[in-house]
C-alpha positions as CSV (number, residue, x, y, z in Angstrom):
1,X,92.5,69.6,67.2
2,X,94.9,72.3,67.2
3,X,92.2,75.1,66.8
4,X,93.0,78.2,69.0
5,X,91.1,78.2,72.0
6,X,89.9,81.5,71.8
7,X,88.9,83.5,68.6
8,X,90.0,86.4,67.8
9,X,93.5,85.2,69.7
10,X,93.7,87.5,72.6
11,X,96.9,89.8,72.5
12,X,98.0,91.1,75.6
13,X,97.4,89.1,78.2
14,X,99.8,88.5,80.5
15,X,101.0,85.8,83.4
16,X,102.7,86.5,86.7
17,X,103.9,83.2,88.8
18,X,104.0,83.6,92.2
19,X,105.3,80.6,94.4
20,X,107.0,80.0,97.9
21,X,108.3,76.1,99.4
22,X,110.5,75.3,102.4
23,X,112.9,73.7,100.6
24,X,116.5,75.2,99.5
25,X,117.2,73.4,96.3
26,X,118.4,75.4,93.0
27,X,115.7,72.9,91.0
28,X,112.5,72.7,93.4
29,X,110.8,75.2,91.2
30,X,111.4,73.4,87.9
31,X,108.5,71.4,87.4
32,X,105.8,73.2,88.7
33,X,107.5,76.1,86.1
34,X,106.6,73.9,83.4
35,X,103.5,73.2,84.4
36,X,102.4,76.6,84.8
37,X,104.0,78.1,81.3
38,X,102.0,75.4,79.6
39,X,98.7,76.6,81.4
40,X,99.5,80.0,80.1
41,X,99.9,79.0,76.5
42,X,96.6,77.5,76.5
43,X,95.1,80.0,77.9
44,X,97.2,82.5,75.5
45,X,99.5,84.5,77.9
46,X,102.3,85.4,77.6
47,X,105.5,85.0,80.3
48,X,105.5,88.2,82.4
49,X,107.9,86.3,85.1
50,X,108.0,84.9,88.4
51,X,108.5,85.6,91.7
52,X,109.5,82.2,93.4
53,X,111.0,82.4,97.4
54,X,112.1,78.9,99.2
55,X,112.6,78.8,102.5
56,X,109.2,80.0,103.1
57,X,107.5,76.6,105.0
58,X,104.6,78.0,107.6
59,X,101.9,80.3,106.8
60,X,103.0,83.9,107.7
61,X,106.9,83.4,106.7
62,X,106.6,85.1,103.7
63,X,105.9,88.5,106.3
64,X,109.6,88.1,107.2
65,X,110.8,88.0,103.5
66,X,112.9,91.2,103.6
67,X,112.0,92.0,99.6
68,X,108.8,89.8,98.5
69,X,106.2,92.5,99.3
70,X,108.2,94.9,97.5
71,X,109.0,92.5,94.9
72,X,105.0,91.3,94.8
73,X,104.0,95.3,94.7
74,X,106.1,96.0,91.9
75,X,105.5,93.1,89.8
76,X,102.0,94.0,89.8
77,X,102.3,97.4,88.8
78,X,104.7,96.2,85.8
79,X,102.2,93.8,85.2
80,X,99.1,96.5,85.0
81,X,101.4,98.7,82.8
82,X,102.9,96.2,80.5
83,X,106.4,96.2,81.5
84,X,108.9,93.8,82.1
85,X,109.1,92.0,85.1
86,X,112.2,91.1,86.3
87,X,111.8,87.3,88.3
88,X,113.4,85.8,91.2
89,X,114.2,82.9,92.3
């Protein structure tokens, strides 16, 4: 088994997590962390960062977020230019 799943390994390829919940606890984001940085090692990328917000429980919450678009915006543009990404959480 452990054969690379693609080949020629593909350099550069980066992942950005982007996540909300209702919840307020320090830990809520743990697992589903995990699970996303293995599902960018099999799929070869690399940890850009994350932007994770709780308190965010109805659709259209995130709207009232004072910094998430502006954290979202920049992200992606670090993202497109291969820079870090600073995460929240």
């Amino acid at each position: 088994m452990k054969m690379p799943l693609f080949d020629p390994p593909r350099p550069g390829r980066n992942g950005l997590w982007l996540a909300c919940c209702g919840f307020d606890k320090r830990w809520m984001f743990d697992g589903p962390r995990r699970t996303v940085k293995a599902l960018f090692s099999v799929l070869d990328f690399a940890w850009a960062g994350e932007l994770c917000y709780k308190h965010i429980d109805a659709q259209g919450d995130i709207l009232h977020h004072p910094t998430a678009l502006a954290d979202a915006y920049q992200a992606g543009r670090a993202l497109a230019l291969a820079q870090p990404i600073g995460s929240t959480t």
